[in-house]
C-alpha positions, 0 to 999 in steps of 0.5 A: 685618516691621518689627525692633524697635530696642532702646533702649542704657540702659549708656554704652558705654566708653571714650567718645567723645573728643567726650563727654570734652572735654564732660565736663572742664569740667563737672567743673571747674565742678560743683566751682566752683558747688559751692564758690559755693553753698556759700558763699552758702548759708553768708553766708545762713544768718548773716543776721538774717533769712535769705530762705526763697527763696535758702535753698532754691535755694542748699541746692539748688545745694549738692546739685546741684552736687556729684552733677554733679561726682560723675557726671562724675568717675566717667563720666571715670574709668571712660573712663580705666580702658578706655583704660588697659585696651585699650592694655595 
């Protein structure tokens, strides 16, 4: 009779040195494109006659960039919390 494998929804922690050095450029450049968006959102909306299509994808940019910074931040916290935890 076969075992059912269970599927792991929690990120276990601290992770894996390979998922750290992933995760410090994506928030350096979450924070970046951000940045960028923002301000292309904003030279957009002082045109005379803005366009809806670079308007949407902009305030697009400008939401989703910030949400990645925010889960890798937190994701890169929480991972400096558990090492801290497990060597003092």
């Amino acid at each position: 009779m076969r075992t059912r494998r269970r599927t792991q929804w929690r990120t276990q922690y601290p992770l894996p040195e390979r998922t750290v050095r992933v995760l410090r450029p994506v928030r350096l450049l979450s924070a970046v494109g951000f940045l960028l968006e923002t301000t292309l959102f904003a030279l957009t909306l002082t045109e005379e006659e803005p366009s809806t299509s670079t308007l949407t994808w902009t305030g697009i940019g400008a939401v989703y960039f910030p949400l990645l910074f925010l889960l890798a931040h937190r994701m890169l916290r929480k991972d400096s919390r558990a090492r801290a935890s497990r060597e003092g």
